[in-house]
C-alpha positions as CSV (number, residue, x, y, z in Angstrom):
1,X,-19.4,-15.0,-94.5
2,X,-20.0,-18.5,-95.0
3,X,-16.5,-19.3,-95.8
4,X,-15.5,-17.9,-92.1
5,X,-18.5,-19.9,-90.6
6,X,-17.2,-23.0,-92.0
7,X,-13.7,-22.4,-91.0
8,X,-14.8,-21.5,-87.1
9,X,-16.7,-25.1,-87.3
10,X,-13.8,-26.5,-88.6
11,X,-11.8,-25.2,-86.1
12,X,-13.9,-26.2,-83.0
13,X,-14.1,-29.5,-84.1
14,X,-10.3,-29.6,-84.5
15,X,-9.6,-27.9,-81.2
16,X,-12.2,-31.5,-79.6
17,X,-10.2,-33.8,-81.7
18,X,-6.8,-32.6,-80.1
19,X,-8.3,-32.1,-76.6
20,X,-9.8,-36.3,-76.9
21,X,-6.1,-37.1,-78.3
22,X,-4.6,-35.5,-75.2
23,X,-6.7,-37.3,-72.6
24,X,-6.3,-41.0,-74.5
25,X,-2.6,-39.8,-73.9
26,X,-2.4,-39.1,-70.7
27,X,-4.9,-41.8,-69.4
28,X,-3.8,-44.9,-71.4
29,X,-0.5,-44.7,-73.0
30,X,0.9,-45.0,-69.6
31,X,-1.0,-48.1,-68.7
32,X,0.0,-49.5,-72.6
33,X,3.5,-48.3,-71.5
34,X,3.4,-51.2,-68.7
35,X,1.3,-53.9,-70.3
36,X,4.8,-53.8,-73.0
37,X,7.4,-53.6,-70.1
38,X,5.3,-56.4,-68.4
39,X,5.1,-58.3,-71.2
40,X,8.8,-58.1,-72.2
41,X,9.5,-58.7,-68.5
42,X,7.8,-61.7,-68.8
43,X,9.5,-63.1,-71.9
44,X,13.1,-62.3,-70.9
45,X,12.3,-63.9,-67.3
46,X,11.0,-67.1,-69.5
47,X,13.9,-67.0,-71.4
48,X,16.5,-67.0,-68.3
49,X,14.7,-70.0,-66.9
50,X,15.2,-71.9,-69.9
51,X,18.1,-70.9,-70.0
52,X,19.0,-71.6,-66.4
53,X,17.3,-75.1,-67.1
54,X,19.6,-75.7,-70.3
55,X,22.7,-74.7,-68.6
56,X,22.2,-77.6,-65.6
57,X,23.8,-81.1,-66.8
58,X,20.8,-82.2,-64.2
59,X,17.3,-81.4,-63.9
60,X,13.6,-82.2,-63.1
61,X,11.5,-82.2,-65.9
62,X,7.7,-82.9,-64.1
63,X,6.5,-80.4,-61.1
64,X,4.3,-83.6,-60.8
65,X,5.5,-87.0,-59.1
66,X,5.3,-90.0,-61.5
67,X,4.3,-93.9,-61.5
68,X,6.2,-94.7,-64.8
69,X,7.5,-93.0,-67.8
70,X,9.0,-93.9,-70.9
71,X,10.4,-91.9,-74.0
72,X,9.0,-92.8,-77.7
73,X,11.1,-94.9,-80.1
74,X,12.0,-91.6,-82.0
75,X,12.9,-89.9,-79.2
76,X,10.2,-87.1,-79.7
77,X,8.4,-87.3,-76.8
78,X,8.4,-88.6,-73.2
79,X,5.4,-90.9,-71.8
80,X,4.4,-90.8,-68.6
81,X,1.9,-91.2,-65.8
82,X,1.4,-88.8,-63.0
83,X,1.2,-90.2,-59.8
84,X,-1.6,-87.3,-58.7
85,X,-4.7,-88.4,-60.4
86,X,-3.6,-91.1,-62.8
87,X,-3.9,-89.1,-65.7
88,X,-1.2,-90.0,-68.2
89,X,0.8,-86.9,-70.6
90,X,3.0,-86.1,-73.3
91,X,6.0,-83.9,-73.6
92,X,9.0,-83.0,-74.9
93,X,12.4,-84.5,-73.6
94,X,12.9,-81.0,-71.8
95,X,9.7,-81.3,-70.2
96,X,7.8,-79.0,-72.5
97,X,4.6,-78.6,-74.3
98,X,2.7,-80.8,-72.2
99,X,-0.4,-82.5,-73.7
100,X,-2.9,-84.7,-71.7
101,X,-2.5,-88.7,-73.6
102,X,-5.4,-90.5,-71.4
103,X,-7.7,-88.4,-69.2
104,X,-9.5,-91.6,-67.7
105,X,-9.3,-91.2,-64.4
106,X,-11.8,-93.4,-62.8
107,X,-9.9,-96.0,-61.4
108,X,-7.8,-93.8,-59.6
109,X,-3.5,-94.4,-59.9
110,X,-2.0,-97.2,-60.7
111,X,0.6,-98.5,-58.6
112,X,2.3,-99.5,-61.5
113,X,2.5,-98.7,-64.9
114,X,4.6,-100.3,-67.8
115,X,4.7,-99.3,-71.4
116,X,4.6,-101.6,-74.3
117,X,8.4,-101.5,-76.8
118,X,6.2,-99.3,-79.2
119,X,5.3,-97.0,-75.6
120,X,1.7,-97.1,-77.5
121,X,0.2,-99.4,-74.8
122,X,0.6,-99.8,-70.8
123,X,0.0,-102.5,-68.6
124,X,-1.9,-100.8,-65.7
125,X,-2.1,-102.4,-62.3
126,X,-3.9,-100.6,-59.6
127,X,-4.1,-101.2,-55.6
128,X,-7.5,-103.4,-55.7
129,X,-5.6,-106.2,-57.7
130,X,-7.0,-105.5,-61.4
131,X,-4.6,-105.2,-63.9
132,X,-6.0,-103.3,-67.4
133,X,-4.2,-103.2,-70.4
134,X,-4.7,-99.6,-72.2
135,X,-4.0,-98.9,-76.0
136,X,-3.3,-95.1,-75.9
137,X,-3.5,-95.5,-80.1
138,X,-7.1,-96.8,-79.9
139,X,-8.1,-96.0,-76.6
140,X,-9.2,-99.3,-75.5
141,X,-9.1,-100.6,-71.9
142,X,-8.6,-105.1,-71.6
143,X,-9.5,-105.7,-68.0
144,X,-7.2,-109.1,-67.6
145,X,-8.3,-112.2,-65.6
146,X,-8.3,-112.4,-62.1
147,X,-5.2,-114.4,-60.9
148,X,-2.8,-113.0,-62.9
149,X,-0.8,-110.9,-60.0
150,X,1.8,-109.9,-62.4
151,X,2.2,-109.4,-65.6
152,X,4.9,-107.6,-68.2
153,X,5.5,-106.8,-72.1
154,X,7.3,-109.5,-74.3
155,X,9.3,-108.0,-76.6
156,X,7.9,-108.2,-79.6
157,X,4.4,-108.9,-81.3
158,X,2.5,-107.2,-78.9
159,X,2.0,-109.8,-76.3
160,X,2.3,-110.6,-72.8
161,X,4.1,-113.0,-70.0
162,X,2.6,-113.6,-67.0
163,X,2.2,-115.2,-63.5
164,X,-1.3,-116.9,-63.0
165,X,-1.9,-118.3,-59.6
166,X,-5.1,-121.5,-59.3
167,X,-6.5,-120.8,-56.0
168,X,-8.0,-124.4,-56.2
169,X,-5.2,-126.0,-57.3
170,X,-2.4,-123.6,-55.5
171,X,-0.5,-124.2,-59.0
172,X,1.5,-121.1,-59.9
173,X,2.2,-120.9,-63.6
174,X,4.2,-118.8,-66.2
175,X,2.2,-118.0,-68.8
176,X,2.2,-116.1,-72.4
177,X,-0.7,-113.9,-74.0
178,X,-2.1,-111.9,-76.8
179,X,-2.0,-108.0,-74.8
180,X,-6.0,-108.7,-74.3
181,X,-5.6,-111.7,-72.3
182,X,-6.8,-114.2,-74.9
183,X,-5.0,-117.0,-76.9
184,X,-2.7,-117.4,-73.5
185,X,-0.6,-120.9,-73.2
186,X,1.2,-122.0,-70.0
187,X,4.7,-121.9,-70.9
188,X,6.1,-123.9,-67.2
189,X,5.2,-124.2,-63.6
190,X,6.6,-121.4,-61.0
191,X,8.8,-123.0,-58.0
192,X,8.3,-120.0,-56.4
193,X,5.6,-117.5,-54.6
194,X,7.2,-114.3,-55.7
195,X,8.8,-114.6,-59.1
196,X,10.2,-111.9,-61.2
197,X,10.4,-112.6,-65.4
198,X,11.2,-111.1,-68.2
199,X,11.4,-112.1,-72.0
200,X,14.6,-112.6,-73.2
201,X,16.2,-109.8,-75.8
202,X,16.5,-111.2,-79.1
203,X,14.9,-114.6,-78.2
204,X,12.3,-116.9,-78.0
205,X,12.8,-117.7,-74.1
206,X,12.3,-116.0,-70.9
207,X,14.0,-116.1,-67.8
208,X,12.7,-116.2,-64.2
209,X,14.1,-116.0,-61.0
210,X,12.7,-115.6,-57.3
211,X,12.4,-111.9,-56.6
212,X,15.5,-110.5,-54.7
213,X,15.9,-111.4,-51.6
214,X,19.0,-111.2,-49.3
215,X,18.0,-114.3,-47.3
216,X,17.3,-116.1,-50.8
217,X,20.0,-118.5,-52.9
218,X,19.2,-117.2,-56.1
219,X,18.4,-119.4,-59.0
220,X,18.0,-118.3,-62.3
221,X,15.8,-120.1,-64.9
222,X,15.1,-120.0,-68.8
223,X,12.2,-121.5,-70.6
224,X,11.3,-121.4,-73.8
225,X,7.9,-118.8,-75.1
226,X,6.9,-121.2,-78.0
227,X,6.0,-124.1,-75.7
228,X,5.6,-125.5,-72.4
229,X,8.4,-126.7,-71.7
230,X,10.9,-128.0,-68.2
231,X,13.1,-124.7,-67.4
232,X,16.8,-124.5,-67.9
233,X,18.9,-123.8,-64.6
234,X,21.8,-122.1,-66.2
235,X,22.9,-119.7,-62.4
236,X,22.5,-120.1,-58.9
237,X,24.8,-119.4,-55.7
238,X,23.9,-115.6,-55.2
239,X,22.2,-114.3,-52.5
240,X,19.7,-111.1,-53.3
241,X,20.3,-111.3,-56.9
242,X,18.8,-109.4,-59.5
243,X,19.1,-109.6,-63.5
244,X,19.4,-107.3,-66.3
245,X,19.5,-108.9,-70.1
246,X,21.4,-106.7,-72.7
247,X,19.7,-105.1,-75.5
248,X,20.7,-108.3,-77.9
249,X,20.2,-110.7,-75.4
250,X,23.9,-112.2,-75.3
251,X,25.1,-111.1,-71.4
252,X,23.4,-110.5,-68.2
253,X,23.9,-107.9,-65.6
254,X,23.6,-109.1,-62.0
255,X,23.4,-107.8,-58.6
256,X,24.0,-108.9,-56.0
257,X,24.0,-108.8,-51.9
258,X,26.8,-110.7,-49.6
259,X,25.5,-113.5,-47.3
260,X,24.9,-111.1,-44.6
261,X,23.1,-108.5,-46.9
262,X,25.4,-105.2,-45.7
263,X,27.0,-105.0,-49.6
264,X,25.9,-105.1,-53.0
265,X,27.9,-106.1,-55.9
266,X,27.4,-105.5,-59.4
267,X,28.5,-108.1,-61.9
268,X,28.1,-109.2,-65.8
269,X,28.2,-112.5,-67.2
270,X,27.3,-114.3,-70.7
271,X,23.9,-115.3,-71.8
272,X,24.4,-119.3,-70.5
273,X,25.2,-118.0,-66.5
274,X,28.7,-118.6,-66.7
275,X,31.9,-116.6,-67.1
276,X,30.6,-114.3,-64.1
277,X,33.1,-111.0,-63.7
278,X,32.8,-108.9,-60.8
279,X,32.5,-105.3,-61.9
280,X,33.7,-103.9,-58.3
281,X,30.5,-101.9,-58.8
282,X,28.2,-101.3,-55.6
283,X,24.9,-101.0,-57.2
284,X,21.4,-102.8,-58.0
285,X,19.8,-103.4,-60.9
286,X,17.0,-100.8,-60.1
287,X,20.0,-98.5,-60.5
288,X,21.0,-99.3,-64.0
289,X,20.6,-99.1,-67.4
290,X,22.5,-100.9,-70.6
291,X,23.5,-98.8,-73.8
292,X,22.6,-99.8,-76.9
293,X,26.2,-101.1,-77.7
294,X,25.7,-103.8,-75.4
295,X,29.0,-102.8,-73.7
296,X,28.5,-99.9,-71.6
297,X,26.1,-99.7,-68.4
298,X,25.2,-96.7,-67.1
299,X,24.5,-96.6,-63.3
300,X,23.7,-94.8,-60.0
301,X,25.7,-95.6,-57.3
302,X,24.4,-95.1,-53.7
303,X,26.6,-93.3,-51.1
304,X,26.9,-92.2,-47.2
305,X,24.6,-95.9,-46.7
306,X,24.2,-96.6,-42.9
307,X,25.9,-99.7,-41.9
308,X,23.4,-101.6,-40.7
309,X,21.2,-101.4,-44.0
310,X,20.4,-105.2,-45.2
311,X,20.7,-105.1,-49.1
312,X,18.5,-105.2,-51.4
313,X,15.2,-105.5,-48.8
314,X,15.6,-102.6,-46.8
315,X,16.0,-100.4,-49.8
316,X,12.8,-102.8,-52.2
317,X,10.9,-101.9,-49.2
318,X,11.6,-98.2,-48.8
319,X,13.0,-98.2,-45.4
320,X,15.7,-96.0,-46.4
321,X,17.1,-93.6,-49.7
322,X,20.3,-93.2,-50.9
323,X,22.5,-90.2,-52.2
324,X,23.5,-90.9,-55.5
325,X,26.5,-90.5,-58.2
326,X,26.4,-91.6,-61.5
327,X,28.7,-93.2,-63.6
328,X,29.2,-95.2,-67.1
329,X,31.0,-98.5,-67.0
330,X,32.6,-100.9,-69.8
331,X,31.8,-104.3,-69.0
332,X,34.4,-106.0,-71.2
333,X,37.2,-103.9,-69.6
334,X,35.8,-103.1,-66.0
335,X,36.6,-99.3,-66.7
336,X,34.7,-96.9,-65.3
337,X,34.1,-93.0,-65.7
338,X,32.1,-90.7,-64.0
339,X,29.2,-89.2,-65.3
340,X,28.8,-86.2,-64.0
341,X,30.9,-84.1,-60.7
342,X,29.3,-84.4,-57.4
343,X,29.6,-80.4,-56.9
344,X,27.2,-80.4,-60.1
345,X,24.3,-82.7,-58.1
346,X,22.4,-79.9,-55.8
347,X,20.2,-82.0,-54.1
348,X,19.9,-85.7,-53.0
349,X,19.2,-87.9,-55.8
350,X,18.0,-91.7,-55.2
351,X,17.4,-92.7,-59.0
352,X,15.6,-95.7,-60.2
353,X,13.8,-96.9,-63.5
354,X,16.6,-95.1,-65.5
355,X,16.0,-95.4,-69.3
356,X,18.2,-93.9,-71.9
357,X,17.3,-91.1,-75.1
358,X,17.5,-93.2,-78.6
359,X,20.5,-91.2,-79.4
360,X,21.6,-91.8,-75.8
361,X,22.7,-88.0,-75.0
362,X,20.0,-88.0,-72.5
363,X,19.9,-90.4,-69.2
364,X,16.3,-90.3,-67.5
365,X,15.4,-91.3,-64.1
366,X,12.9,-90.8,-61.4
367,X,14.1,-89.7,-58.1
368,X,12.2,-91.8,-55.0
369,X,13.5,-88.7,-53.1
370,X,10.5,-86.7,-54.2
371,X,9.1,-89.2,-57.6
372,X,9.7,-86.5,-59.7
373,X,11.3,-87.3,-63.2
374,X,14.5,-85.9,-64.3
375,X,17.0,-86.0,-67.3
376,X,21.1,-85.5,-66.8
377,X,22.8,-84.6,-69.9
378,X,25.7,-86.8,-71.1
């Protein structure tokens, strides 16, 4: 008797646990059914994007506009600041695995922003006129004197050149400092009010020239960083000009406008000024990059330009954007190969500030079409 008690009881409570089991079937493996098709949805669509992104020779690799970007020495990751709020991020060189690198946003976006050789520092310049130099490594901010209006990296030891303007005196010098400002030393005075300059690969001088200008005889000046010294003329008689040092200092790139501004030429020459070639290349230095080889310059070359554009002002002061090509030139031999087909380009591309991957497999630029940042595959 108690045997067929405990075998009813055992029964019953068999019968509930198959009568629960049904309803968690019916109710929920449907919806776990889902969440899994969802889910692998979701992956395989992931996956066909990358893809999709890995199978274009060209692509934008920010959904944010940028003020300046740069890729680490190891090729790793790419630097940049967004032109939204000024915060500055890492990634990957396919645009990946975003991190946030300085989350200061207080002074609002710089107007510019140039990275140290290392890219572990950035000179920050914002609309107000202050320029801050920020150590990403260390986190600390230099706030740099008033009157210097412009200021860029040497290339090597960690300091800086600069322009310094005396509003008592009216003097206009070129200058050289530790990053933070301190231990500066006038190097020469500045002949002219807007001056572009740059430290010499490879060397202990700098050049300068007056910022391009199509109405402007171009003169282009060395100095030397050690001391003050009086600056060496060593080119002049181009109109618009614009300069581009090689990576070991021994040739220059130039462009250049005709005397009435409507073309631009692209030429090399040695590190003295002279031996000037023409490259029958119609590009500016904004469009340009050298390779590590010191031979080979890759460019963008504008296209469909209206006729009555005046070269380079109209297009330094964003009155109009081109719609470019890109190409790879030798300068020792003037021959030229194209980078990638025009029916691969799917949108208008205007690149500037074009930097290359350490390997050089990559070519990064930002497009002033939209300031987004892209890479092309070579």
């Amino acid at each position: 008797m108690i045997f067929k008690k405990i075998f009813i009881v055992a029964s019953i409570l068999l019968l509930v646990v198959l009568i629960f089991f049904g309803i968690y079937t019916v109710a929920f493996k449907s919806d776990e059914t889902k969440i899994i098709k969802n889910n692998t949805e979701e992956i395989k669509g992931k996956q066909t994007d990358i893809t999709d992104v890995l199978s274009k020779k060209i692509v934008n690799i920010t959904s944010d506009s940028v003020v300046s970007a740069t890729i680490s020495n190891d090729g790793e990751v790419i630097k940049y600041y967004d032109a939204i709020d000024g915060r500055a991020w890492t990634m990957t060189e396919r645009g990946t695995n975003q991190k946030v690198l300085s989350s200061d946003t207080t002074r609002g976006v710089p107007i510019s922003a140039k990275w140290s050789p290392d890219s572990e520092s950035t000179i920050l310049k914002y609309d107000n006129g202050e320029i801050f130099v920020h150590n990403h490594v260390t986190g600390i901010d230099n706030k740099l004197r008033d009157g210097m209006d412009d200021v860029v990296w040497t290339g090597v030891g960690g300091k800086i050149l600069y322009k310094y303007y005396d509003k008592n005196t009216k003097e206009r010098t070129l200058n050289i400092a530790d990053a933070d400002g301190t231990n500066w030393k006038k190097l020469t005075d500045l002949p002219f009010q807007f001056t572009t300059f740059v430290q010499i690969p490879s060397s202990v001088r700098a050049a300068f020239w007056p910022s391009a200008d199509a109405q402007t005889n171009t003169e282009l000046f060395t100095v030397s960083t050690i001391n003050e010294s009086v600056p060496k003329k060593i080119f002049s008689d181009k109109y618009g000009a614009d300069f581009l040092f090689s990576p070991n200092g021994q040739k220059i790139l130039i462009s250049s406008s005709s005397p009435d501004g409507k073309k631009i030429i692209l030429g090399v020459m040695d590190k003295n000024g002279s031996n000037y070639i023409d490259l029958q290349v119609p590009t500016i230095i904004k469009k340009a990059v050298w390779s590590k080889d010191n031979k080979t310059v890759y460019y963008a070359q504008p296209n469909n330009v209206p006729n009555d554009v005046i070269w380079p002002n109209d297009y330094n002061e964003k009155k109009i954007t081109t719609t470019d090509t890109f190409f790879k030139v030798d300068v020792t031999t003037g021959k030229k190969s194209r980078i990638i087909e025009t029916d691969e380009i799917d949108e208008q591309i205007d690149a500037i500030n074009l930097f290359l991957s350490p390997d050089e497999d990559i070519l990064f630029f930002t497009n002033r079409v939209n300031d987004l940042l892209y890479r092309l595959k070579l």
